[in-house]
C-alpha positions in Angstrom: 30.6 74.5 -36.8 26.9 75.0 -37.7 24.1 72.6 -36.1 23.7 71.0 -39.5 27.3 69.7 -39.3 27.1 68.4 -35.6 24.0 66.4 -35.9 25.5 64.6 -39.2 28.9 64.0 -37.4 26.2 62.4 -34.5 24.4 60.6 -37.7 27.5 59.0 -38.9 28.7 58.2 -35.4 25.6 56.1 -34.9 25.3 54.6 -38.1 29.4 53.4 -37.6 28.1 52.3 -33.9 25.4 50.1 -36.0 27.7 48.4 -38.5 29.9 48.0 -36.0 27.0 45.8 -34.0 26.2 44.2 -36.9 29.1 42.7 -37.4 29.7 41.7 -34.3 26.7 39.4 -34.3 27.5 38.0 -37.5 31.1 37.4 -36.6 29.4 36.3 -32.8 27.3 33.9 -34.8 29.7 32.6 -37.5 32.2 31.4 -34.6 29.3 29.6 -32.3 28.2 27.7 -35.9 31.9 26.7 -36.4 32.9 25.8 -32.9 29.5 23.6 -33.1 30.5 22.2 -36.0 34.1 21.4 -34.9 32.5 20.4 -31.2 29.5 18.4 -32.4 31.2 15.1 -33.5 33.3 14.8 -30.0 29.2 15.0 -28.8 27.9 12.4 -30.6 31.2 10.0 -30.1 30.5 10.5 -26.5 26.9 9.2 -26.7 27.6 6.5 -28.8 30.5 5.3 -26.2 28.3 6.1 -23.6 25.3 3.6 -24.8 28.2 0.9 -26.0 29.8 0.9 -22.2 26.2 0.6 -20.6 25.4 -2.6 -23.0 29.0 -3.4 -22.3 30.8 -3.9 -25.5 32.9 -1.4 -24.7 35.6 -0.9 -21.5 35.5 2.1 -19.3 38.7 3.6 -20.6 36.9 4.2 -24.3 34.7 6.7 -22.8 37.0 8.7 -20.8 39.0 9.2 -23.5 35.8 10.8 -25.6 35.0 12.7 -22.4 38.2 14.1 -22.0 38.2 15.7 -26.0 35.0 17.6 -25.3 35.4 21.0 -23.7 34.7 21.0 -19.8 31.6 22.1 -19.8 30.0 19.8 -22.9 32.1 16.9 -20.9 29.8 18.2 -17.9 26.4 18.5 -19.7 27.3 15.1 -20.7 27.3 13.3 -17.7 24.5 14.9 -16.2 22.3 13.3 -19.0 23.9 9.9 -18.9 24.0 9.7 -14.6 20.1 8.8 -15.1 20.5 6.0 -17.4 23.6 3.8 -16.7 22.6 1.3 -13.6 24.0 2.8 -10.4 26.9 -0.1 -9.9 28.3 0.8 -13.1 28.1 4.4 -12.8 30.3 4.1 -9.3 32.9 2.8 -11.6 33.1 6.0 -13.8 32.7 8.5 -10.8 35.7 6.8 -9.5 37.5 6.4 -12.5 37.3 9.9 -13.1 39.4 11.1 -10.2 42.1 10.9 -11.7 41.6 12.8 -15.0 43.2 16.3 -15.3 39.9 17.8 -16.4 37.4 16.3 -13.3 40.6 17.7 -11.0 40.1 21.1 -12.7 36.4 21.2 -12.0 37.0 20.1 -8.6 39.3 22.7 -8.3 36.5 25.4 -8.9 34.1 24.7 -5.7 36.2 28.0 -4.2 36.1 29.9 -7.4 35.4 33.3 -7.2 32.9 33.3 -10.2 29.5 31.7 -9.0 29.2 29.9 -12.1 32.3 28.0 -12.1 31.1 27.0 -8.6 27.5 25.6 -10.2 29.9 24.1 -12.7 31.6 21.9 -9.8 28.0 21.6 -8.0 26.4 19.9 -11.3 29.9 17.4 -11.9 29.8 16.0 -8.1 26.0 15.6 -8.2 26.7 13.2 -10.4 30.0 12.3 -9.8 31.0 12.3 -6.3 32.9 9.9 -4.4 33.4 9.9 -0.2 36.4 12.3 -0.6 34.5 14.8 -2.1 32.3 15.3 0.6 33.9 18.9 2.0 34.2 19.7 -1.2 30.4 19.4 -1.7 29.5 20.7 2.0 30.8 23.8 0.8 28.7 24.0 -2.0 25.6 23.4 0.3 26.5 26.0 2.0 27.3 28.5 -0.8 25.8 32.2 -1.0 24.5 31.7 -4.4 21.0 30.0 -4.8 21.8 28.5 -8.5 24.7 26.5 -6.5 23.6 25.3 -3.9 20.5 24.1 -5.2 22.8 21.9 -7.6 24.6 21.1 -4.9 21.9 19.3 -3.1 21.4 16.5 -5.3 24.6 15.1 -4.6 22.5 13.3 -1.2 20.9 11.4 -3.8 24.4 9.6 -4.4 26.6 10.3 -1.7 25.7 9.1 1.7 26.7 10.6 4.9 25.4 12.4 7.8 27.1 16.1 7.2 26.0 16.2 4.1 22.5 15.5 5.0 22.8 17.8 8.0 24.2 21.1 6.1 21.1 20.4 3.7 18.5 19.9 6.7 19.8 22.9 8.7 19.0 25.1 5.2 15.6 23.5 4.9 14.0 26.2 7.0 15.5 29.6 5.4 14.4 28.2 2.0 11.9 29.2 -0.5 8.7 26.7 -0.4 9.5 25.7 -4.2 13.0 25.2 -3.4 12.1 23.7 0.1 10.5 21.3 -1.7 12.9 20.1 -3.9 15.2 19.8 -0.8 12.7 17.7 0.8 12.8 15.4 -1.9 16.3 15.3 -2.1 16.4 14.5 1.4 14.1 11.7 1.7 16.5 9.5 -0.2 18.7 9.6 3.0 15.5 8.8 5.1 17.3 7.0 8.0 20.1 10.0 8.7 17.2 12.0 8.3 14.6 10.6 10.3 17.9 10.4 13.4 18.9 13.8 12.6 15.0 15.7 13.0 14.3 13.3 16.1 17.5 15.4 17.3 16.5 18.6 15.7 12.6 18.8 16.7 13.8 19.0 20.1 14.9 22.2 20.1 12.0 24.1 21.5 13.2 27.8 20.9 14.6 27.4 17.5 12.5 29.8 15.4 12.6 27.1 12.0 11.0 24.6 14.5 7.6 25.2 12.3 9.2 24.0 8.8 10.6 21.1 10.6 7.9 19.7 11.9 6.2 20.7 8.8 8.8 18.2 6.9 8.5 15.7 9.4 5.2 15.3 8.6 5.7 14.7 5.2 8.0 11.8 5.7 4.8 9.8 7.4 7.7 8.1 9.5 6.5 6.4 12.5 9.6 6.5 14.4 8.5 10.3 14.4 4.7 10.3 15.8 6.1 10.7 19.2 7.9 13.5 18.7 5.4 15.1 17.3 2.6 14.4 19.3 5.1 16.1 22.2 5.3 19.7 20.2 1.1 19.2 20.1 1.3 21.7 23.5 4.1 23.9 22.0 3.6 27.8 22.9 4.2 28.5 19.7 0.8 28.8 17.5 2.5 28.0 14.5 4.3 24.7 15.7 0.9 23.3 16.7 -0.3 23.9 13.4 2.3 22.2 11.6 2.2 19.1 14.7 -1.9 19.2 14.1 -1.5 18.8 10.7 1.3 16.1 10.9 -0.8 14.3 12.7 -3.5 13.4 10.3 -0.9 10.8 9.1 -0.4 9.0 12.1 -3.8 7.2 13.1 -2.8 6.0 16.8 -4.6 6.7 19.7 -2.2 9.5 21.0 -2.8 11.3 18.1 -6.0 11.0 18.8 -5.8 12.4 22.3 -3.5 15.0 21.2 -6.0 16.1 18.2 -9.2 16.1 20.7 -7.3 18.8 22.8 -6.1 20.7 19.6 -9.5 21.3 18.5 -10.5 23.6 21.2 -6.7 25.3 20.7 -7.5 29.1 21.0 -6.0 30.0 17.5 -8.1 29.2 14.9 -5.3 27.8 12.6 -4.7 25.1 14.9 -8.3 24.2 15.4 -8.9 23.9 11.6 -5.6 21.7 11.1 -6.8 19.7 14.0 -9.9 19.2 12.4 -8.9 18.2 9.3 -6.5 15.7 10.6 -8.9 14.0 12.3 -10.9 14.0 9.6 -7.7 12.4 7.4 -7.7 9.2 10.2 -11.9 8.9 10.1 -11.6 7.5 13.6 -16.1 7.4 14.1 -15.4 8.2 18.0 -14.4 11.4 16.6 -17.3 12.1 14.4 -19.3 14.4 17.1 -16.3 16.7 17.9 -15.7 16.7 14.1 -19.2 17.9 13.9 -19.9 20.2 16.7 -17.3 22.2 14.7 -19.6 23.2 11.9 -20.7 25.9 14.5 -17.2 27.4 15.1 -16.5 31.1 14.9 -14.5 31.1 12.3 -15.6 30.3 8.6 -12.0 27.9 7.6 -12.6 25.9 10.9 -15.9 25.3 9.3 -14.8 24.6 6.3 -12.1 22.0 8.0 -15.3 20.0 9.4 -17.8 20.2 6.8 -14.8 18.9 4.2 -13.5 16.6 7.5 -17.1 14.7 7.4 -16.9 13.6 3.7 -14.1 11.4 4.9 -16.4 9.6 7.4 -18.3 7.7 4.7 -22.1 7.3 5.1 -22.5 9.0 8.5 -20.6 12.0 7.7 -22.5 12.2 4.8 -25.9 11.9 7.0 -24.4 14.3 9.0 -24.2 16.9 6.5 -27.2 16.1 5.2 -28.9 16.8 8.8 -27.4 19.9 9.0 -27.7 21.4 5.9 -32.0 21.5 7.1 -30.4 22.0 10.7 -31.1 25.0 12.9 -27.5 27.0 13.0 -27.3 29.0 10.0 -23.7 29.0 10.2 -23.7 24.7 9.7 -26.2 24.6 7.1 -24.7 27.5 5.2 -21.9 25.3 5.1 -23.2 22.3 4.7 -25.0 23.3 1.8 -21.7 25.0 0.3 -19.6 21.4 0.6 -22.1 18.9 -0.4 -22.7 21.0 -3.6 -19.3 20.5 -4.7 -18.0 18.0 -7.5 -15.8 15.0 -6.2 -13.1 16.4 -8.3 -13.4 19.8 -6.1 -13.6 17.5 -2.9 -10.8 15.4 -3.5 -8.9 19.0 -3.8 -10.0 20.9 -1.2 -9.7 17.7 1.4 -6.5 17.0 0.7 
């Protein structure tokens, strides 16, 4: 066979391979029209019993029996959009009717599915419709491998109450991505008191190595019961567990904090002094003014950033105290000096924060 022949056997190879994928995303994309066609109605009866049982004109039973002709997933997606809508009471009484229906059992069922989807499948049902026996069911998920799951299965705190729960998500706080550490956190302040027990517990544990995104939480819950705690971890060998406890503690305007602050701000890493400084900037306490200032001539340029940003919180004689040193003596003040009180209020109210 000449070369002539084998590249048109190749040419009509590909050009069958081509009409071949053509058709398959026509035939791909005349099924998904007509399954949405066929599927579509079931959708719309579903939201129409769904907005007649939360104005109560119609019982319960109504829409479980339009949940139950949708496909599982739809049935799913559904939920998910109504759980923020229909008052919470209310909404307990579907959860728990829904125990018993052969579908909710199936996606139950799939929280030790091999596929990692059908596990996000169960995670996204019990977030919304959980009930007190589900709770190992959902532990697991908390604790699954697979990001997409777990992060699903976290919201379930925000209707299911109990301590494992909470714990299993705490205990992954730590090893989490700041973006998705923050969406935990969120989750977890809607279970404040477990919480607030549980990190009184866990801050205690001096050599755990997530002991710095603890504290770092437990300062964002501004919870009193916690300023002891974390006025304790203030002399911490660990640099970065003072910074996190020196920062917590701008939120805490006692007199301990105080005292814990004025040590911090001579701390030998400069992380921890400029924390310190700006948390005492955050309570504005005027004994504190002087050591606020006197750190405009640190070493280190972000410790002296901390101050000169820590003396717009001080009102009037921060501002005069700016103003002295921006004509001061020390070129390293009045540089800075100069550099904050040039800046917008929008820029302030950012870079104090």
């Amino acid at each position: 066979m000449t070369s002539r022949g084998v590249l048109a056997i190749v040419a009509l190879a590909q050009g069958a391979l081509l009409v071949a994928l053509i058709v398959l995303i026509v035939l791909n994309r005349w099924f998904r029209l007509r399954h949405r066609a066929r599927v579509h109605p079931r959708v719309v009866a579903v939201n129409a019993a769904m907005q007649r049982w939360a104005l109560g004109s119609v019982d319960l039973g109504t829409v479980l029996v339009h949940l139950s002709r949708l496909p599982v997933p739809l049935a799913v997606d559904a939920l998910v959009s109504w759980s923020a809508r229909v008052p919470g009471d209310r909404w307990r009484q579907l959860a728990a009717a829904l125990r018993g229906h052969w579908w909710a059992r199936i996606v139950r069922s799939n929280c030790a599915s091999a596929r990692w989807w059908k596990r996000l499948e169960a995670a996204r049902f019990l977030a919304v419709a959980a009930t007190s026996e589900d709770t190992p069911r959902v532990l697991t998920l908390l604790r699954d491998p697979h990001p997409a799951v777990h992060i699903a299965a976290v919201a379930t705190l925000e209707r299911l109450e109990s301590a494992a729960l909470t714990t299993a998500a705490l205990e992954r706080l730590p090893r989490l991505a700041p973006t998705v550490g923050a969406y935990y956190a969120g989750m977890l302040r809607r279970s404040r008191p477990v919480v607030v027990q549980l990190l009184l517990k866990m801050l205690r544990r001096a050599g755990d190595p997530a002991l710095p995104r603890l504290v770092e939480f437990a300062g964002r819950l501004k919870e009193p019961a916690l300023r002891e705690r974390l006025t304790a971890l203030t002399g911490h060998p660990d640099p970065e567990v003072r910074v996190q406890a020196a920062r917590a503690l701008g939120s805490y305007p006692h007199r301990e904090s105080l005292a814990a602050l004025r040590v911090l701000r001579s701390d030998q890493a400069w992380a921890v002094r400029a924390q310190a400084i700006r948390s005492l900037g955050m309570i504005a306490d005027p004994t504190t003014l002087p050591l606020v200032r006197n750190a405009l001539r640190d070493a280190e340029w972000w410790v002296r950033l901390r101050a000169a940003l820590a003396l717009t919180r001080f009102g009037a004689t921060g501002q005069d105290a700016l103003l002295q040193d921006e004509v001061g003596a020390d070129p390293a003040a009045r540089d800075m000096a100069r550099l904050v009180l040039g800046l917008s209020p929008q820029a302030l109210a950012e870079y104090a924060a």
